[in-house]
Backbone as CSV, one residue per row, in Angstrom:
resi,resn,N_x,N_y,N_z,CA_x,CA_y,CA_z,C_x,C_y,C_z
1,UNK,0.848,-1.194,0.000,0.000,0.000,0.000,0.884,1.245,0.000
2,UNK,0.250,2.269,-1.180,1.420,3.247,-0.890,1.060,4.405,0.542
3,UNK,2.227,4.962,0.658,1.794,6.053,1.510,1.302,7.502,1.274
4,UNK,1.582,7.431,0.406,0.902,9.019,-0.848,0.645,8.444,-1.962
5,UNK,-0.728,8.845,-1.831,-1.404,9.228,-3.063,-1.018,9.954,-4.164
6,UNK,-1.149,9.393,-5.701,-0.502,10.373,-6.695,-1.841,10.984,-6.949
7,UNK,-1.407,12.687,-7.251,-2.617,13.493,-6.961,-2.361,13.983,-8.601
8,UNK,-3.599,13.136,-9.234,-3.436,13.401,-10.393,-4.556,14.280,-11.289
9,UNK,-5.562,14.898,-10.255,-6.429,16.167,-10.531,-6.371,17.308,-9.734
10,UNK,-6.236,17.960,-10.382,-6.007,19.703,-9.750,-7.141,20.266,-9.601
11,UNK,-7.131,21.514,-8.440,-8.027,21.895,-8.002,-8.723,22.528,-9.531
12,UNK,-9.836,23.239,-9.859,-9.892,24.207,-10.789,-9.871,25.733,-10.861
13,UNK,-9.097,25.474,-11.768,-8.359,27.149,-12.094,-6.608,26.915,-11.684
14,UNK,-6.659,25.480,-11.690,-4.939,25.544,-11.530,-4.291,25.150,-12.791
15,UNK,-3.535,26.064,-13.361,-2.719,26.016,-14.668,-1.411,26.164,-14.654
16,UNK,-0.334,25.133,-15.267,1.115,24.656,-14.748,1.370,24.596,-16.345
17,UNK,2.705,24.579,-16.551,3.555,24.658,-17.742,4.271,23.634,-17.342
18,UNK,4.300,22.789,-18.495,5.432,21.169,-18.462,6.403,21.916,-19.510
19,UNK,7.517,21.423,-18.326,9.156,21.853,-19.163,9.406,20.843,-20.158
20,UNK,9.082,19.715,-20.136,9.204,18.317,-20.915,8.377,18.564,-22.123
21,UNK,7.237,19.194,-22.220,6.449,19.162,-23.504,5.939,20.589,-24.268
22,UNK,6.618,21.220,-23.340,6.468,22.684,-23.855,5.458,23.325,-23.581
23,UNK,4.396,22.631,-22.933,2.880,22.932,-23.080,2.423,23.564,-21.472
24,UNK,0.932,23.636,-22.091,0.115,24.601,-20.471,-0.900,23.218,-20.224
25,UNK,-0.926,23.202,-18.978,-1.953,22.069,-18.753,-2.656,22.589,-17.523
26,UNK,-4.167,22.154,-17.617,-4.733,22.589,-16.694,-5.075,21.140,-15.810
27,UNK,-4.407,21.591,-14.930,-4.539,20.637,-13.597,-3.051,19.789,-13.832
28,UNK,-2.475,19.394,-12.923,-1.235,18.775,-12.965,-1.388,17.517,-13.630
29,UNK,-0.792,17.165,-14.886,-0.696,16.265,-15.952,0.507,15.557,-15.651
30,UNK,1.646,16.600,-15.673,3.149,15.768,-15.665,3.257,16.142,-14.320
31,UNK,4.555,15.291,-13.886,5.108,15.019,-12.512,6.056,16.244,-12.428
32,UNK,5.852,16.504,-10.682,6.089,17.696,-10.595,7.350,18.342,-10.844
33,UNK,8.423,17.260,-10.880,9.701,18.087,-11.581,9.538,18.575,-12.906
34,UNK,9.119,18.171,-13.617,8.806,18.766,-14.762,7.998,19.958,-15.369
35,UNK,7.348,20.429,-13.702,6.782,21.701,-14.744,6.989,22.563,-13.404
36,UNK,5.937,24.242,-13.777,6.616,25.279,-13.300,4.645,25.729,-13.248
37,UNK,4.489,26.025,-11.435,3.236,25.884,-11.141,2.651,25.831,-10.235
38,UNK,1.541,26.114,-9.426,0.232,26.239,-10.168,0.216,27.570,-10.733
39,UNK,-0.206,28.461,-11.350,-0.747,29.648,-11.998,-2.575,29.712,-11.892
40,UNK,-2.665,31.244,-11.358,-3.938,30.906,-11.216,-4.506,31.106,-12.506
41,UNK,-4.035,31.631,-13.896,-4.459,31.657,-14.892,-3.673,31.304,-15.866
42,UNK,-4.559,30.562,-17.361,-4.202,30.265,-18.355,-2.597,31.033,-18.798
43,UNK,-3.182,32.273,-18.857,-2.057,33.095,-19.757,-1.210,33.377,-18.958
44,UNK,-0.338,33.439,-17.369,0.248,33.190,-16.320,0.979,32.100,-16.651
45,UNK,0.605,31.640,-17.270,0.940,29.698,-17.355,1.732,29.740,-18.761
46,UNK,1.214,30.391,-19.626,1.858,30.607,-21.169,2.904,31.226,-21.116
47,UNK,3.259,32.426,-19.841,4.128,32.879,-19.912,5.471,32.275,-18.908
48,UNK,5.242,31.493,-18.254,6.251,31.169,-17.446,7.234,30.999,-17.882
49,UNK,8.142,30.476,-18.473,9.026,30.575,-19.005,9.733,32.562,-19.208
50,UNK,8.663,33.095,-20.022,9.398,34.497,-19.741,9.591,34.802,-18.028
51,UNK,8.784,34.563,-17.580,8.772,35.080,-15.807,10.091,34.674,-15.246
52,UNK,10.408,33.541,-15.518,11.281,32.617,-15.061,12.896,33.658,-15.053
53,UNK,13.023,33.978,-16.791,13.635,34.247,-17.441,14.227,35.967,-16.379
54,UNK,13.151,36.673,-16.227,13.017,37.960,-16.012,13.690,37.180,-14.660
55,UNK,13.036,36.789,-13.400,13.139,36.409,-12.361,14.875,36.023,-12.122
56,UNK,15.073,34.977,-13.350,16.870,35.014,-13.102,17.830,35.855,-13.429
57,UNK,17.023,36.831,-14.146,18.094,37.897,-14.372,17.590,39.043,-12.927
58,UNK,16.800,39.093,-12.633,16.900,39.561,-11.127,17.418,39.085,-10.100
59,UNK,17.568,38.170,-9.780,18.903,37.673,-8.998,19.592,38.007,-9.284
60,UNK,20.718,37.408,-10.476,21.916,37.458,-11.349,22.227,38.825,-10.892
61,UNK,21.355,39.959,-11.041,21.930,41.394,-10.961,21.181,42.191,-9.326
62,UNK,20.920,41.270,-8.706,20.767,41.621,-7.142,21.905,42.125,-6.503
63,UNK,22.165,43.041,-6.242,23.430,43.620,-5.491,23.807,42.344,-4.342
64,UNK,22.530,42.495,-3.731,22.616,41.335,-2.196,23.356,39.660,-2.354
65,UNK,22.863,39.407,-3.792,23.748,38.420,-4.054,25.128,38.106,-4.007
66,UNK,25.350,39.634,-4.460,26.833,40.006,-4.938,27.716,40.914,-4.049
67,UNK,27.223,40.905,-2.873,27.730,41.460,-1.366,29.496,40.918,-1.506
68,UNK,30.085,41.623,-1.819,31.812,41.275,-1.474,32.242,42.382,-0.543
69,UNK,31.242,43.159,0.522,32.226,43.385,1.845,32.472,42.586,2.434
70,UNK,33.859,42.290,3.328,34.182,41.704,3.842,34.672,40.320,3.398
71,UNK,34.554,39.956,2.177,34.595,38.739,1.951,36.144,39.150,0.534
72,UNK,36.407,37.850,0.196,37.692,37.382,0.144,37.162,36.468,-1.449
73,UNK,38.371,36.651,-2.414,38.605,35.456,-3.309,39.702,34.682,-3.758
74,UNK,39.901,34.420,-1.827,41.052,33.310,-1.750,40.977,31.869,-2.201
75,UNK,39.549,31.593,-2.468,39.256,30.449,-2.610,39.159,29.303,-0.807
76,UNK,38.662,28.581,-1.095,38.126,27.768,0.305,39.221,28.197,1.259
77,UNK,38.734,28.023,2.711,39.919,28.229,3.996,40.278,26.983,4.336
């Protein structure tokens, strides 16, 4: 007997993007490594990939990331 259930219907109005098929699916289709999700809407869901995109270049150029007071590039101690 398993101990979790595979939860293979989504509430409604939940819309996820599969990295594996390129696609928007409403209600979780593929397994969850594979997509990027829930979205509460369709077109939320179409765009993920840009969001994603925007989102890592906001890090990437976060000052806070890139904090070098105090710190050193001696390589490991």
């Amino acid at each position: 007997m398993a101990l979790f259930k595979k939860r293979t219907v989504g509430k409604p109005g939940e819309w996820y993007y599969c990295l594996e098929h390129k696609k928007v699916e409403e209600g979780p289709e593929c397994p969850a490594k594979d997509r990027f999700g829930p979205y509460a809407s369709r077109g939320e869901a179409e765009h993920a990939m840009e969001t994603a995109q925007e989102r890592n270049l906001e890090w990437e150029t976060d000052p806070k990331w890139h904090d070098t007071s105090g710190a050193t590039d001696d390589g490991p101690a």
